[in-house]
C-alpha positions in Angstrom: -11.9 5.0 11.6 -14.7 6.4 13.9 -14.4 8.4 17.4 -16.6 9.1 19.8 -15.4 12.1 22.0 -17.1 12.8 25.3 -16.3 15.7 27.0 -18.1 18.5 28.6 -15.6 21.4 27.5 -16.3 22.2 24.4 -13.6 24.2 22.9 -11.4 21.2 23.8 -13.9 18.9 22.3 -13.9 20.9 18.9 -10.2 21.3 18.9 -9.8 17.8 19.7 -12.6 16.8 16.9 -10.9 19.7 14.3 -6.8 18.0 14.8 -8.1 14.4 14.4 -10.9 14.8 11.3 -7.1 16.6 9.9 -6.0 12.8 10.6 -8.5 11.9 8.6 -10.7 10.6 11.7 -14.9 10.6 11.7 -15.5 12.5 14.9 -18.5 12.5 17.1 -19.5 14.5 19.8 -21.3 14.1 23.3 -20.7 16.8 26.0 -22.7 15.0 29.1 -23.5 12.0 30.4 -26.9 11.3 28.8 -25.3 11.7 25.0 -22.6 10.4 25.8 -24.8 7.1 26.6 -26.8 7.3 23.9 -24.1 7.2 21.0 -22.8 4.0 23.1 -26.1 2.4 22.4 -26.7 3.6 19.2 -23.4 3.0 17.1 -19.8 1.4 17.7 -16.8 3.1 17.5 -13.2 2.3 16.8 -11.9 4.8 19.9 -13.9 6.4 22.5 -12.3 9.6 24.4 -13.6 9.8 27.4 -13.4 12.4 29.9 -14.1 11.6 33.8 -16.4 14.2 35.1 -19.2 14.8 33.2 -22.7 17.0 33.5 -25.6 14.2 34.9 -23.2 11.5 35.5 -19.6 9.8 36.1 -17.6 8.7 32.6 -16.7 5.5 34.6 -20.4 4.6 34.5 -20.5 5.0 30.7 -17.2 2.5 30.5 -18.5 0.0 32.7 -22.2 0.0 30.3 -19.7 -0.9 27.3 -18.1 -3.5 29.2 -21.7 -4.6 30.3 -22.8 -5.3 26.8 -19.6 -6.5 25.9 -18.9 -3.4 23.1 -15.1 -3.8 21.7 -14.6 -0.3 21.3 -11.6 1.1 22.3 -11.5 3.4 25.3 -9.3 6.2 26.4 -9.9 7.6 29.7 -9.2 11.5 29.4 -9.5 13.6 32.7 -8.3 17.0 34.4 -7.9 14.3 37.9 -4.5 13.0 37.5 -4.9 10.9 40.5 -3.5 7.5 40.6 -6.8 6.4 42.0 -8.8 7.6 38.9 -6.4 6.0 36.3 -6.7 2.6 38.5 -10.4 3.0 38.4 -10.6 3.4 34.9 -7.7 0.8 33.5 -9.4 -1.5 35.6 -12.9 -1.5 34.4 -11.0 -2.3 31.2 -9.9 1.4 29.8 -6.9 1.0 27.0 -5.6 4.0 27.8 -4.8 6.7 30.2 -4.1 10.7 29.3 -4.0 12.9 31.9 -5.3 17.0 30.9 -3.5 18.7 29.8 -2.4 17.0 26.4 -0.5 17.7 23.3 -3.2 16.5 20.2 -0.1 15.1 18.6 0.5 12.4 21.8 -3.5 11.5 21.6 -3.5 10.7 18.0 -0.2 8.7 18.5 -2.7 7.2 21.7 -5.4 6.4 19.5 -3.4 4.9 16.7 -1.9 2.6 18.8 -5.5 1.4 20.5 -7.0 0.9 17.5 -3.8 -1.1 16.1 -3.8 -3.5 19.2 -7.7 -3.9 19.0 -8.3 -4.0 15.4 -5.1 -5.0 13.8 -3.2 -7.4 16.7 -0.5 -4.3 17.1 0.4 -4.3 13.6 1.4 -0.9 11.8 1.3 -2.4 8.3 -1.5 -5.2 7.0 -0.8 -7.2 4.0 -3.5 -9.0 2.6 -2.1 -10.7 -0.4 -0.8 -8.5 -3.2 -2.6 -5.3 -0.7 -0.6 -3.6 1.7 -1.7 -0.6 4.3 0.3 1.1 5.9 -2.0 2.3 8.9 0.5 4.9 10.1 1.2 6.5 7.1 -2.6 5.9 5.6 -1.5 4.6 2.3 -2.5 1.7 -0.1 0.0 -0.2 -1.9 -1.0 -3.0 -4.6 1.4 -4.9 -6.2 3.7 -2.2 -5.5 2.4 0.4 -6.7 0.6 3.2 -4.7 -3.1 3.3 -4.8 -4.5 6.6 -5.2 -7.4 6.4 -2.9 -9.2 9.5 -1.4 -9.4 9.6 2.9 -13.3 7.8 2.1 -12.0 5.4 -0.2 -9.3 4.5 2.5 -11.3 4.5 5.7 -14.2 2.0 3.6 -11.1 -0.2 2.7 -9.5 -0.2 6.0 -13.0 -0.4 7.4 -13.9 -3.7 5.2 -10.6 -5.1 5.9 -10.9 -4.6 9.9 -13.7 -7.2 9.4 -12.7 -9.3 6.8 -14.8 -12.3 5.7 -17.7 -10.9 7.5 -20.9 -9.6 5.8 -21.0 -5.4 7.2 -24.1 -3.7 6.9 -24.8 -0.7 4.6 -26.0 0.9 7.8 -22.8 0.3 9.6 -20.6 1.6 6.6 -22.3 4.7 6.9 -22.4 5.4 10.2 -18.6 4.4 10.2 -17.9 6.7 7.1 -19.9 9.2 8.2 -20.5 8.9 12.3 -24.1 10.0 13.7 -25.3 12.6 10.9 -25.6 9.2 9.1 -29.2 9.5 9.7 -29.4 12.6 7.6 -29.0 10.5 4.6 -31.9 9.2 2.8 -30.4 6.5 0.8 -27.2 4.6 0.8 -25.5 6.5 -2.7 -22.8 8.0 -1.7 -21.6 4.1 0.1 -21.9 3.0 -3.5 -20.2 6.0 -5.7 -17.4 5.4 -2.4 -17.4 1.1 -3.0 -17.7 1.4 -7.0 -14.6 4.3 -7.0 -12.8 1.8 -4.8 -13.0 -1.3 -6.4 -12.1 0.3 -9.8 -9.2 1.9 -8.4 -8.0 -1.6 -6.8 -8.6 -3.2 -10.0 -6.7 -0.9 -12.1 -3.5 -1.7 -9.5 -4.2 -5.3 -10.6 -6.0 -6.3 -7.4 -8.4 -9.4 -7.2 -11.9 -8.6 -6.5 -12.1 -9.3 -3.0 -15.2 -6.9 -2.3 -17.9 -8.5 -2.5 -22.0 -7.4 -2.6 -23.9 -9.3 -0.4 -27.8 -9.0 -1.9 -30.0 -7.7 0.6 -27.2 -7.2 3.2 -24.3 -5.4 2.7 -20.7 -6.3 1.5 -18.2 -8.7 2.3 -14.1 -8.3 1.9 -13.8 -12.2 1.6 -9.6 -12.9 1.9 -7.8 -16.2 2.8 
């Protein structure tokens, strides 16, 4: 799962980034308006943090741009301004969430885990796709009953494919999902594939059907009735 975290503070962006990569999160970073913009434009997320008052511009602008182009990310207003007026503001240019500074990074993971579940996963806390079960709070893989050893990559590419199941994903968008904006500094997709072929093999050991599937020229598909 892949957060965007805007906020001009720093040290709270870096603790915020440091407790939720523990959660086994892909963090990026914008500390002003103008970044905070350009990540919007350039990538999706599964949560955005975002604070209020930002250098060269108001956050509420940058929510009402994703709402503009009609982005489904998931938004959590964060701001020092815990004024009923700001929380209105923000809920109602469609914000998921409200957290009010100070915050314990315990309550905004519990935050973001339940955004993501209502926009990705209709509120559900464990998905179960045939003889595959997640449990998205306690980040495990079951198959066929058995636990599927699966390292935090392997498990955000499976969560990932199955967040957009029977939909061709781009190689692009894995890795920028696996790997958030230093996806660039990539030159080639390898590492998706060591990730998908460790994956598959592990699935297939539990006795899983092969429901990841290469799409020539495109990407990959987790195709699932």
């Amino acid at each position: 799962m892949k957060i965007l975290i805007i906020e001009d503070e720093k040290e709270l962006s870096k603790s915020m980034a440091t407790y939720l990569q523990r959660e086994n999160y892909t963090c990026d970073l914008a500390y002003n308006f103008g970044e905070g913009m350009d990540k919007i434009e350039r990538f999706d997320y599964d949560c955005i943090l975002l604070d209020i008052s930002l250098p060269g511009g108001n956050g509420l602008q940058i929510l009402e741009a994703l709402k503009a182009d009609h982005k489904l990310d998931g938004v959590i207003v964060i701001s020092a301004k815990n004024s009923v007026d700001d929380k209105i503001a923000g809920l109602n240019l469609g914000a998921d969430d409200y957290l009010p500074k100070p915050f314990h990074l315990s309550e905004l993971s519990a935050r973001i885990a339940a955004v993501i579940r209502r926009k990705r996963f209709q509120g559900n806390n464990i998905l179960v796709l045939n003889e595959i079960t997640i449990d998205l709070l306690a980040k495990t893989v079951m198959a066929n009953n058995n636990r599927v050893d699966v390292t935090r990559k392997e498990y955000d590419l499976l969560l990932y494919l199955v967040s957009n199941k029977n939909r061709v994903i781009s190689k692009n968008a894995i890795a920028e999902n696996l790997s958030g904006d230093s996806s660039d500094l990539y030159d080639n997709f390898d590492f998706i594939y060591a990730h998908m072929k460790n994956l598959k093999k592990k699935l297939a050991a539990a006795g899983c059907e092969d429901y990841i599937k290469s799409v020539y020229g495109m990407g990959y598909k987790f195709t699932v009735s």
